[in-house]
C-alpha positions in Angstrom: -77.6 6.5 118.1 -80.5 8.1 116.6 -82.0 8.7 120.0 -78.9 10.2 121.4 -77.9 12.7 118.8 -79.0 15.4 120.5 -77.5 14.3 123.9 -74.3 13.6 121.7 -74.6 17.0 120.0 -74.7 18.7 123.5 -71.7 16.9 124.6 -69.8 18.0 122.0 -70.5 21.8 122.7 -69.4 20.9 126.1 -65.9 19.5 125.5 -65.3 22.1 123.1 -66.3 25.1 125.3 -63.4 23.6 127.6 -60.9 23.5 124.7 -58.4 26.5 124.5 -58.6 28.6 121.6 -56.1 27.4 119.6 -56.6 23.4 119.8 -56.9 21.5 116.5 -60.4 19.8 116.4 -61.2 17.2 114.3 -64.4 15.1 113.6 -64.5 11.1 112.8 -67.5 9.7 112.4 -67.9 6.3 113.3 -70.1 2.8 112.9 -68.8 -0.3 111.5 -65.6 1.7 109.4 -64.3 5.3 110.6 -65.1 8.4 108.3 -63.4 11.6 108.4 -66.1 14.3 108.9 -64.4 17.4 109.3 -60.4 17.8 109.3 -58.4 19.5 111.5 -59.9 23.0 112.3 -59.9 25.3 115.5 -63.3 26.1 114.9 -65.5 24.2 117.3 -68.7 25.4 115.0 -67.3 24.1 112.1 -67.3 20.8 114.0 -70.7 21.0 115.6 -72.2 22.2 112.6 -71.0 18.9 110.7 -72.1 16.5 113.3 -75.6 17.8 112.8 -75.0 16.6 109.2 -74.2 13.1 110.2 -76.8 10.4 109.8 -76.9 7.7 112.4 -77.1 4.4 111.3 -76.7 0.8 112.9 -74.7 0.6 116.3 -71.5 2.5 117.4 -69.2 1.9 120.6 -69.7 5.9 121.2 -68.9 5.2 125.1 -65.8 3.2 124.1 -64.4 5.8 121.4 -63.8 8.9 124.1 -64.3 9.7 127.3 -65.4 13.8 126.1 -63.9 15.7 130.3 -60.7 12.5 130.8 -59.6 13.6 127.5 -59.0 17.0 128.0 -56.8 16.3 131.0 -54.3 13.5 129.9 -51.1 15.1 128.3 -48.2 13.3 126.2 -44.3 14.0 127.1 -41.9 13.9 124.6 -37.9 12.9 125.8 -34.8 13.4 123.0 -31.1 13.6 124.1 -29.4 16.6 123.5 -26.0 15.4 124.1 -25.8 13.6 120.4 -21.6 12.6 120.9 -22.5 10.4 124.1 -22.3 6.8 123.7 -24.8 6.2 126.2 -27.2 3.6 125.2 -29.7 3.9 128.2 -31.5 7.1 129.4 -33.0 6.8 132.4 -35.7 9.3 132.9 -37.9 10.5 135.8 -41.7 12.0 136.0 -42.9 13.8 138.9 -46.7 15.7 139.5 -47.7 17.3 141.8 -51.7 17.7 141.5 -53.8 20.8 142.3 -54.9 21.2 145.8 -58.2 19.2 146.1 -57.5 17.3 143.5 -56.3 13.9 144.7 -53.9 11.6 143.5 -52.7 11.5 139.4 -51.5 8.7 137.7 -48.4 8.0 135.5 -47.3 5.6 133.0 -44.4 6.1 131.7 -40.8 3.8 131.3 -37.8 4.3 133.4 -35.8 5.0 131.0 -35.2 5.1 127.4 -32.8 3.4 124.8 -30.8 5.7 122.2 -31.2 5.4 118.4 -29.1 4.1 116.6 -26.4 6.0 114.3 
């Protein structure tokens, strides 16, 4: 990684000058064991201004850890009942996209459906 600070420092600036003002940004750190750099901020100097405080040392999976552009484009979907008297026990649920124009197909992964807590 010592080679590829720079490159790495560069990507950073990249990803977060696609970020919207107010995301929370952390920084980990990361060889053998995972270190905590910088906690959540929305300052993306704060962030680049501690990675150029990190020493690299042995070998990292970098190119495994994040994939900086698919990352800003994957969202999570959160599903609760509102009806909290029902006795169903089964939800089923159903996800549909429909992708910018010249964008091409998305994909999902999500269940059909989803089981109730229980009381």
């Amino acid at each position: 990684m010592k080679e590829r600070i720079g490159r790495s420092v560069k990507a950073l600036r990249r990803f977060i000058d696609t970020s919207h003002n107010d995301d929370d940004l952390f920084l980990i750190a990361f060889n053998d064991r995972a270190n905590l750099v910088q906690d959540f901020t929305t300052s993306g100097d704060n962030i680049v201004g501690h990675l150029l405080f990190v020493k690299p040392r042995r070998s990292t999976a970098l190119y495994d850890a994040a994939y900086a552009l698919e990352l800003r484009h994957q969202y999570s979907i959160g599903f609760y009942r509102t009806d909290i008297a029902s006795e169903a026990k089964w939800h089923k649920v159903q996800v549909k996209v429909s992708p910018p124009r010249g964008l091409g197909r998305l994909s999902l992964n999500y269940g059909d459906g989803y089981q109730s807590f229980k009381k």
